[in-house]
N, C-alpha and C positions, 0 to 999 in steps of 0.2 A: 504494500500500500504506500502511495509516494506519497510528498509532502503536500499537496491539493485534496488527495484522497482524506487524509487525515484531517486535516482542515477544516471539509464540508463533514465529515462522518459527526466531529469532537463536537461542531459547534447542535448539527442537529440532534445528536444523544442528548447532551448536556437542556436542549429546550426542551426536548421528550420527556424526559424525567423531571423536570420543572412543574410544566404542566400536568402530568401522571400524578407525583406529588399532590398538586394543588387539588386537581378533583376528584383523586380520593379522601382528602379534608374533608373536601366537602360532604361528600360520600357517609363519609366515617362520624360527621357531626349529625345525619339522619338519621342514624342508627343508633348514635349517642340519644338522643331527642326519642326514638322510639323505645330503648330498653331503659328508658330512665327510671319507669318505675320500679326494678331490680333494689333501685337504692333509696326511690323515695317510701313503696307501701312493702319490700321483701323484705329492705334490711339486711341485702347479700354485701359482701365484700366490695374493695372498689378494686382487687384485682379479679374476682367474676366478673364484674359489672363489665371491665376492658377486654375481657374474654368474650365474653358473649358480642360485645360491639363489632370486635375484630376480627371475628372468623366470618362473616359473610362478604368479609371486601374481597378475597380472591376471584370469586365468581363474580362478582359486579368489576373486577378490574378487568373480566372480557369483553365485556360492553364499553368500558373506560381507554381502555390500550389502544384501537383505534379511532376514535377521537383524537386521543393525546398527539399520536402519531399525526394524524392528518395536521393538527394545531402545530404541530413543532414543522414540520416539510412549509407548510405555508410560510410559517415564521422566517424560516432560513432562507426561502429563496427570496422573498418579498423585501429581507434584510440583502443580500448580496444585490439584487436589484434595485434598493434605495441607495446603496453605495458604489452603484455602479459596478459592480463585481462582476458581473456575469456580462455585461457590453464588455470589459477588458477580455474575458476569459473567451470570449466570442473571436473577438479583434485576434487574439493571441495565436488564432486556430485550434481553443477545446472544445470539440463537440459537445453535446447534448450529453450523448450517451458518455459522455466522462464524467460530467455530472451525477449522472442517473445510476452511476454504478456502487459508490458509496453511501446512498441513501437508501441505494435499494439494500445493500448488505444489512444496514440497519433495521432496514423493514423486515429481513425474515428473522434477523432477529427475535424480532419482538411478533415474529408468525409462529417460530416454536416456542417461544415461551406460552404462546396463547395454545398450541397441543398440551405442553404439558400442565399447568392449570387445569385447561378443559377437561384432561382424560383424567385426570389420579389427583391432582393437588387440588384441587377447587370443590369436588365433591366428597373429598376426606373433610376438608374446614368444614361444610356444609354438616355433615353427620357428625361433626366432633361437636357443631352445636343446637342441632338436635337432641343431643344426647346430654348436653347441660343442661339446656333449659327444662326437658323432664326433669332431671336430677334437681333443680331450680322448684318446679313445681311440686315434687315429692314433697319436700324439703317441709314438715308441718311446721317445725320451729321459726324456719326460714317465714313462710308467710304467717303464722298466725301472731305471733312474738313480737308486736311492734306496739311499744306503750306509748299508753295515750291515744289508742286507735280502739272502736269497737268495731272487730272483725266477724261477718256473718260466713263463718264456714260453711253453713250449709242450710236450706230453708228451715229458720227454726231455731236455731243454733248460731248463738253469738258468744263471744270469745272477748277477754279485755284484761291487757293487765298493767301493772299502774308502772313497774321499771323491770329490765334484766338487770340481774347480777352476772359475775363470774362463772364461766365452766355451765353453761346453759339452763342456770337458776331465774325464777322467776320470781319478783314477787309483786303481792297484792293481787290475786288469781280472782276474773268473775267469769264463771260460767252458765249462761243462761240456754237450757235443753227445753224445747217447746216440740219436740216433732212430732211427740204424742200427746195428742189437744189432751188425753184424759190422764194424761202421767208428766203436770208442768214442773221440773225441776230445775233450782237453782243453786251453783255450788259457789262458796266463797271462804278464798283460804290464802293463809298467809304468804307461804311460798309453795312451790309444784317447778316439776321439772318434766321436760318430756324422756322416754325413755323406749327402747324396742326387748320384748323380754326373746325373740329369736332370730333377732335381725328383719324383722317384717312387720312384726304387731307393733302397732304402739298407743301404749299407755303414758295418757297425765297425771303423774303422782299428784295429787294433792296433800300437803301435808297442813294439821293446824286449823280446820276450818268447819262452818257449817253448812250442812246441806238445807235446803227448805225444799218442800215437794206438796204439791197441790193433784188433790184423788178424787176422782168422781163428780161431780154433778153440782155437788157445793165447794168443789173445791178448797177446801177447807186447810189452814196451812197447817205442815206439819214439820218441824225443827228436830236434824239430830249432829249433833256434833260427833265430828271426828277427828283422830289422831292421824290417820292417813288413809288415803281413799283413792284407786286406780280408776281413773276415765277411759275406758275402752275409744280410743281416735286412728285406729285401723283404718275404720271404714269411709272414711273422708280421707285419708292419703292419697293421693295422685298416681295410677299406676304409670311408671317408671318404664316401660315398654313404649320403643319407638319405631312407625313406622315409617319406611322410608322410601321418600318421593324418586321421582324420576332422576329429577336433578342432582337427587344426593347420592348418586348410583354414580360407580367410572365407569367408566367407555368400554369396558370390557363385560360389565355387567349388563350393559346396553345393547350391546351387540348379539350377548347369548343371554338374553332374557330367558328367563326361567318361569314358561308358564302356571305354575302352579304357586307362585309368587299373589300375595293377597293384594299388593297394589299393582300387580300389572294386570288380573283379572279385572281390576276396578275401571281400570282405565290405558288397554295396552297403546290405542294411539297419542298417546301421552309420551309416552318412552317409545313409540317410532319417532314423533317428533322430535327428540330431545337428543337422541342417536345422532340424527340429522343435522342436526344444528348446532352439536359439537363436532364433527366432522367438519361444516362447514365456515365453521369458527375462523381457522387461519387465513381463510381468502378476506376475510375485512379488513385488516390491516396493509393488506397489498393494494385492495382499492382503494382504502387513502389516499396511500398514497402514488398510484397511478395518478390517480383524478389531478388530487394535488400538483402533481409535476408537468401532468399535460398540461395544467393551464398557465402556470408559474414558471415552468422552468425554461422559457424561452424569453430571452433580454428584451425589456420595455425599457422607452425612454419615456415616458409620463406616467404620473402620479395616478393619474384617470383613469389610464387604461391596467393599471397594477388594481387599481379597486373594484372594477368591472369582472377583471380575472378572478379575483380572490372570492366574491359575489356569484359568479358561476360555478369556480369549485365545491366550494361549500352548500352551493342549490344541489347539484350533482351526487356530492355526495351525502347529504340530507335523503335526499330519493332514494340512495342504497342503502341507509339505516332504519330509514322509514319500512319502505319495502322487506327487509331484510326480518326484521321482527315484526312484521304484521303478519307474514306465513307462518310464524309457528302453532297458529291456534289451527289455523286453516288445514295444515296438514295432519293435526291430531285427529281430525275430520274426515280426513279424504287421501288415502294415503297414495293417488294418484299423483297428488301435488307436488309431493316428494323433489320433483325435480328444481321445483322453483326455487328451494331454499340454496340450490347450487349457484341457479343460473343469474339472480339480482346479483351477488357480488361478481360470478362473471361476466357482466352483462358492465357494470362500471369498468372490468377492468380494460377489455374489450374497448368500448368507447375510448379510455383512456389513452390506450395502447394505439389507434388510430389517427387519435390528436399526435401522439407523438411523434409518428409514422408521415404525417403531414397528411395522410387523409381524409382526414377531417376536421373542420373546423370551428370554432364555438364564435356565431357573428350575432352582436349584442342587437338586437331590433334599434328601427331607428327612434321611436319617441324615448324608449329609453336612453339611449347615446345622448338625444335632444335634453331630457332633464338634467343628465349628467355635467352635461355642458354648462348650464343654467347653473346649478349646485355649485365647480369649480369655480366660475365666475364671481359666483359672489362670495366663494371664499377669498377670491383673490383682492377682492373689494374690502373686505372685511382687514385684509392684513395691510392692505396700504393705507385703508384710514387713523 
């Protein structure tokens, strides 16, 4: 790789990962915002809480990576052609294709990174957090444990306690049991701790406290204190069994789907689709940036006609994202369609590929060229006043 090679590769990596960064921030602060309640009504750790946040960004950075891509190609060329970079490199006698051959390295890049995600990394993260948030949900201390809350476990049944202590002590215990209209009990006790007597059942020691329980028809109350008393809360635990979608399946599971599997009974064109459209995962990033370069990587001398370009690419390739995720429901559907989810990204690269070929051309309609003209003028107005 020579020193030009190097040059265009450092500067486009270096905005790749800029941008990649930035909108999985943003990515990463929706998810913040969605599992917030972990910390505001669970009460989980704040290293759960950044576990659960951060396992679904892998598969959302296959949607992300070619964005980024597309956003850093434009960046780079749109920069060497505000500095004149690419009229020198023209003048000098370097092809297009000298250009197009370090960017492209770049691009497949970040085409098998988006395989291996796709197939094995992105649907581990996916089932690793699955498999939390049960564990999250089980979890009775986890959610009912939070003082100064009255929590309704279950119709009937409300739950309260005034602080935790140390080592999953509770105290100032109220337990209000309504589920049976004709047997209303209420427990109140100093402190209680939750406990499993075989790794499965669990019981709420109450220690210290009075029961009140209301019988029959008059309801009539009835008081009996006790030293300690086990609350059967089994049957309200969350089972911890998870099942597992399409998407939290690798590529190999997808492939040799296992009919006798309870979610692919449920919904096998579910996991045709999904097959599909990790297969056809790494063609998006190539049509970036194709799109990208066919319209960019040839040296403009106005400001104009570089915004027109960048406005076309980004129309272009909006159409192959659009298009791109609108067929996956379609072909859960109709698994004729199958082929479509191939042919949109080859269908941008194609055109792309064309433009670059000089085959074809991208020629702006005239009222728009006319506004544009309009627009530059009066910016040009605006800087000389």
């Amino acid at each position: 790789m020579g020193r030009l090679d190097r040059y265009l590769f450092s500067t486009a990596t270096i905005a790749f990962l800029a941008v990649l960064g930035s909108l999985t921030t943003m990515v990463w602060l929706t998810q913040v915002l969605r599992r917030f309640d972990l910390l505001a009504t669970q009460g989980q750790s704040l290293y759960v809480f950044l576990t659960v946040t951060a396992l679904a960004l892998p598969m959302l950075m296959l949607v992300i990576a070619p964005i980024a891509l597309f956003i850093a190609v434009i960046f780079t060329l749109n920069r060497l052609s505000a500095d004149s970079e690419l009229i020198v490199m023209s003048a000098a006698g370097v092809s297009r294709w000298r250009i197009f051959r370090p960017l492209f390295a770049l691009t497949m890049i970040v085409a098998t990174l988006t395989i291996m995600v796709s197939a094995e990394v992105g649907p581990w993260t996916l089932r690793t957090l699955r498999e939390q948030i049960a564990r999250v949900n089980a979890d009775i201390v986890a959610n009912v444990a939070v003082p100064g809350r009255f929590m309704a476990m279950d119709r009937g049944l409300t739950f309260h306690i005034r602080e935790r202590g140390p080592n999953g002590l509770m105290m100032g215990i109220f337990v209000y049991d309504a589920r049976n209209p004709e047997n209303e009990t209420t427990y109140i006790a100093e402190r209680g701790r939750i406990t499993q007597a075989d790794g499965k059942t669990a019981y709420l020691i109450l220690d210290q406290g009075v029961m009140q329980r209301r019988q029959g028809q008059a309801k009539s109350p009835n008081f009996v204190e006790f030293q300690r008393y086990a609350f059967d809360m089994s049957q309200l635990t969350t089972s911890s069994t998870v099942l597992y979608r399409a998407t939290d399946r690798p590529l190999m599971d997808l492939i040799s789907a296992d009919e006798t599997d309870e979610m692919y009974k449920q919904d096998p064109g579910r996991f045709h689709a999904e097959l599909h459209k990790r297969l056809a995962s790494p063609l998006f990033p190539i049509a970036a940036f194709i799109l990208a370069f066919a319209f960019l990587g040839e040296a403009r001398t106005t400001r104009q006609n570089r915004g027109l370009a960048i406005a076309g690419a980004a129309g272009a390739f909006a159409l192959v994202e659009i298009f791109g995720f609108g067929t996956s429901g379609f072909i859960a559907k109709n698994a004729a369609l199958t082929p479509v989810a191939y042919l949109v990204p080859l269908a941008g690269i194609a055109y792309g590929l064309l433009m670059i070929a000089g085959y074809a051309n991208f020629r702006v309609p005239a009222f728009v060229q006319h506004f544009a003209d309009l627009i530059a003028a009066r910016f040009e107005r605006l800087k000389t006043a």
